[in-house]
N, C-alpha and C positions, 0 to 999 in steps of 0.2 A: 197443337201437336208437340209432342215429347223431342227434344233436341236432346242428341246424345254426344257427350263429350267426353275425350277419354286425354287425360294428361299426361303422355309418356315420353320420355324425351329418347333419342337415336340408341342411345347407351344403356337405357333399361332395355332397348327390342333386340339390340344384338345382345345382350346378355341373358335374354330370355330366351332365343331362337338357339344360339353356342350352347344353350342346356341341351338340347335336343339333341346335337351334334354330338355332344360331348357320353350323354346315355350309350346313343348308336358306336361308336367307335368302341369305349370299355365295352359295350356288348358284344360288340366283335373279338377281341381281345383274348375274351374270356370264354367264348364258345369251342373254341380247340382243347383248352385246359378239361372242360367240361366232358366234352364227347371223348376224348382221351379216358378218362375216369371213366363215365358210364359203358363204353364200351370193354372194358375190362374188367371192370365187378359186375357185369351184365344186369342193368339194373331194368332189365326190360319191364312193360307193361301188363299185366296179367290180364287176360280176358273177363272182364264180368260174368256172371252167369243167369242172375239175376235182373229182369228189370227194373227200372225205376217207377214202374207204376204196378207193381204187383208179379208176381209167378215169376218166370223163366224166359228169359231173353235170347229166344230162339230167334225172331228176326236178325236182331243184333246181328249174332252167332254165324249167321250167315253168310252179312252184310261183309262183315268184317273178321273172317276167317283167315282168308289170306295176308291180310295184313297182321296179324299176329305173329304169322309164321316169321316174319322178316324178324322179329322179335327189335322193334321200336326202343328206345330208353325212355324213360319216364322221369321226371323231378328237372325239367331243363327251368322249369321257372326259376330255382337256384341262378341263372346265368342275369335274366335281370333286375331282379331283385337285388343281386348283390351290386348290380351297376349304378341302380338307383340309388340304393341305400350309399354307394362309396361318394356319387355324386352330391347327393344332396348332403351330405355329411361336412363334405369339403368345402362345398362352395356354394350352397343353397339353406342351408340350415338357418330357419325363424320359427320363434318358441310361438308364433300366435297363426301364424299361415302354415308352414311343413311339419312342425314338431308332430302336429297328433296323427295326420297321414300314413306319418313315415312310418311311427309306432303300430299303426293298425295294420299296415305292410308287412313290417317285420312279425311283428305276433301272430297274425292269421298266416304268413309262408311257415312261420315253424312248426304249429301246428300241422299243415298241409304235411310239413316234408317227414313229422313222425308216421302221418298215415300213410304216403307213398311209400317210405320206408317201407312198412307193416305189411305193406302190399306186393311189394319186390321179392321180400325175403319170405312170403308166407304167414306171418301172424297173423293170426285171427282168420284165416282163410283169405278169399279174393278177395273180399268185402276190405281188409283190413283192419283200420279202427272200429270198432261199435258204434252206430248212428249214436247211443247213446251217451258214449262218452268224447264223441268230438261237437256233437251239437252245447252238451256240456262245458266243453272246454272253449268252446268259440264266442259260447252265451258269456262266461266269465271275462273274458276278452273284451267283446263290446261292450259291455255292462262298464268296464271298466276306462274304456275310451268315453262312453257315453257322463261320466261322472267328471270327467277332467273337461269335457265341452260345459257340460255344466259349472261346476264349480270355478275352476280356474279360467276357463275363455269368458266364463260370465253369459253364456247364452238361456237366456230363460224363456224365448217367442220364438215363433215362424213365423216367414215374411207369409203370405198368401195374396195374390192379388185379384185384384177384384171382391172382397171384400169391406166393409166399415173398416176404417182407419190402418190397411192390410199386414195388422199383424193379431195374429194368433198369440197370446201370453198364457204358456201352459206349465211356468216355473220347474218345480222338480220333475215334473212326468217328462220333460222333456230328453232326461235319460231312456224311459220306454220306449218314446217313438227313435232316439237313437238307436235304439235295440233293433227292431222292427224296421227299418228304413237297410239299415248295412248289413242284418242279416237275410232279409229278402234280394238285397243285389245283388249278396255275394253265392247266395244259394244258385241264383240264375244265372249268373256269369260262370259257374261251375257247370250246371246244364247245358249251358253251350259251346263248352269246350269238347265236342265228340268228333268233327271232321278237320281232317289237315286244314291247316292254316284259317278255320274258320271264328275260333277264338281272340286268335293276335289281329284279324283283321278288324273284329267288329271292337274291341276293345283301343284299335287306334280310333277309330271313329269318335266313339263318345269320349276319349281322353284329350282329343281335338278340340271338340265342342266345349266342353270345360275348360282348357287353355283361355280359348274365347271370353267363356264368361268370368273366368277368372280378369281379364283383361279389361274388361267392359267395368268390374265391380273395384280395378285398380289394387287388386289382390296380385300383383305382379312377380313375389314369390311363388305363391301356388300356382298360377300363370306356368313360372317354369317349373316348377315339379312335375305340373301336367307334361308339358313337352319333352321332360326326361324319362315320364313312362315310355312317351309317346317313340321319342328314336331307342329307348330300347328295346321294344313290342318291335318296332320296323325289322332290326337286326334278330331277333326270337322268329320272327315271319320268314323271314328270307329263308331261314333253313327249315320250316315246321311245312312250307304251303306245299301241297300235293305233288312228289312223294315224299311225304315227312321222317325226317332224319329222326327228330324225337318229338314228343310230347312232351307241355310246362306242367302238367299233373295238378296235384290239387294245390301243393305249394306257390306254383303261378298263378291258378284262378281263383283261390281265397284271398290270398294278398289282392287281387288287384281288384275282385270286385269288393274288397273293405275299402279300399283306399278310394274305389270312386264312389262310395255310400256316405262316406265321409267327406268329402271333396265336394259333393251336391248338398251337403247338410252344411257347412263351411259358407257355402257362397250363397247361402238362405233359399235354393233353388229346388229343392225336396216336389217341389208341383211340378220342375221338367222333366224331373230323372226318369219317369216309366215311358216319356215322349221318346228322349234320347236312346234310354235302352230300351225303345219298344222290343227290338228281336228279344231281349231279352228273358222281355214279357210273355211274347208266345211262345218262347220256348219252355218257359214254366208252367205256362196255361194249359197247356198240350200233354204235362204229366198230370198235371192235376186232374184235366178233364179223363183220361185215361184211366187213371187207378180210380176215382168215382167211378167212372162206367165200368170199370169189371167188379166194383162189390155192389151195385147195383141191378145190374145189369144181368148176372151169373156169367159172369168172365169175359164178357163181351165187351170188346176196346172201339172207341172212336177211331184213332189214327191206327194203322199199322205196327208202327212201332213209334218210340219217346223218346225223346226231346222231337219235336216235328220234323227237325232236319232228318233223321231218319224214318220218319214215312216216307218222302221225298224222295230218298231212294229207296224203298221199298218196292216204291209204284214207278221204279225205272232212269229214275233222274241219274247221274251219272254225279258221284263226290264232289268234284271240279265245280259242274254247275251249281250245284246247292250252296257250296260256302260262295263263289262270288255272286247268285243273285240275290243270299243274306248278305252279303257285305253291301248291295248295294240298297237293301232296303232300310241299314242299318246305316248308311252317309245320310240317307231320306228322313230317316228319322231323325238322326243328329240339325240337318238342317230344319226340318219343323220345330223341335225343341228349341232351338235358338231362336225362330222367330216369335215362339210363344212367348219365350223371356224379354224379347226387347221389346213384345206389346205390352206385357205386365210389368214395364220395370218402375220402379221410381220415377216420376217425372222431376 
């Protein structure tokens, strides 16, 4: 049997834990500056019109009429991103554990906060950016994190366990599957940001679990970058969980589901990430199966309405329930991924 040793002395944990502390506080900080601002350029939320699996988002529509009306702000992800980014800047900053995170962070919220802009003000209609030109500009992104993993960290394998000798050696392609790994999380951690507080919560979850395995792989940097997501998601929660003051937009959930695509590619752990983000996963499988079924099908949907969490209320669930019995499927899973990793680990 595998004995696991982890060498951390009192002053690496309270200096990894004070990260966490130190997110949550500037996040607090910075949330009055923030709602000050959005409530005065009214940078409210625009109704979709459209669904995500095809035609006209008439459930939606209905689900969430009323809540429109309260007219919510949009782009609060600005609030931890910039607490991250101040923290790790100052006093976490390493060229070989947070450098390329932080980078994916930042590049994927600007992105984000051109399209919520786009969105607030009208351009391009509700939709905002063109799928075409932010899948574009997001591809250019990763593409280009994917080349600095490569080249400069030197990563040319995946670990895999439970195979002959468990690593995978796939040299330059392993920018592709960098492609493909950050922008399937970050697609789906956007998916599932649609109910109060149900993004911040499931996104502490897995940014927990990876603190973890940051900690297990003595990556004690990244360890606390996780934990400065972690207490600035805490303080973004407190104000977003049901009745939500605002929403993080796409500038919160592209930053943060790159940063944990990259953070699971980082700690060679790419086999737990659809464990940990299971919700994630069925929240993406749920549009997929969806918009299959209506061009197959002649219009005919599996769920009700897409991302799952809103079939769930469709068929009566009440908001409240649905984000905390995904939050707690979403600890469940955090916890299975973790034990997955420490039966596959190195011995």
């Amino acid at each position: 049997m595998n004995t696991l040793h982890i060498a951390i002395t009192s002053h690496q944990l309270i200096r990894i834990l004070s990260l966490s502390f130190f997110g949550f506080a500037l996040s607090m900080l910075i949330t009055p500056l923030y709602t000050t601002v959005a409530y005065k350029r009214q940078w409210w939320k625009r109704q979709r019109t459209d669904a995500w699996s095809g035609g006209k988002a008439t459930v939606y529509a209905k689900l969430h009429a009323e809540k429109h009306k309260r007219h919510i702000p949009t782009m609060a992800g600005i609030i931890f991103v910039l607490a991250i980014t101040i923290v790790t800047l100052t006093t976490n900053l390493n060229r070989g554990q947070t450098w390329l995170p932080l980078a994916g962070l930042v590049g994927a919220a600007a992105i984000g906060l051109i399209d919520d802009f786009m969105n607030i003000r009208s351009i391009g209609g509700v939709a905002g950016m063109s799928a075409r030109v932010k899948f574009s500009l997001y591809s250019i992104l990763v593409l280009a994190a994917g080349w600095w993993f490569y080249a400069k960290n030197g990563v040319h394998s995946i670990y895999l366990p439970w195979i002959a000798h468990n690593q995978w050696h796939v040299g330059i392609f392993i920018i592709a599957l960098f492609w493909l790994v950050v922008m399937a999380t970050a697609i789906s951690v956007n998916f599932s940001d649609g109910l109060d507080g149900l993004a911040g919560g499931l996104l502490t979850s897995s940014f927990m679990a990876y603190s973890i395995i940051a900690v297990v792989e003595s990556k004690f940097v990244l360890a606390g970058f996780c934990l400065t997501i972690v207490g600035s998601l805490l303080s973004y929660t407190w104000f977003n969980i049901y009745p939500a003051r605002f929403f993080m937009g796409d500038v919160g959930a592209f930053a943060l589901g790159t940063a944990l695509g990259i953070i699971a590619l980082q700690t060679n752990t790419m086999y737990v990430l659809p464990i940990i983000g299971a919700v994630y996963v069925m929240e993406t499988g749920s549009v997929i199966i969806n918009r299959t079924s209506r061009k197959l099908r002649n219009g005919k949907k599996v769920f009700l309405s897409s991302p799952i969490h809103h079939h769930f209320e469709a068929i009566g669930w009440p908001e409240t329930k649905v984000t905390m019995r995904f939050w707690i499927l979403g600890q469940i899973a955090s916890a299975v991924g973790l034990i997955i990793f420490l039966m596959g680990r190195r011995g």
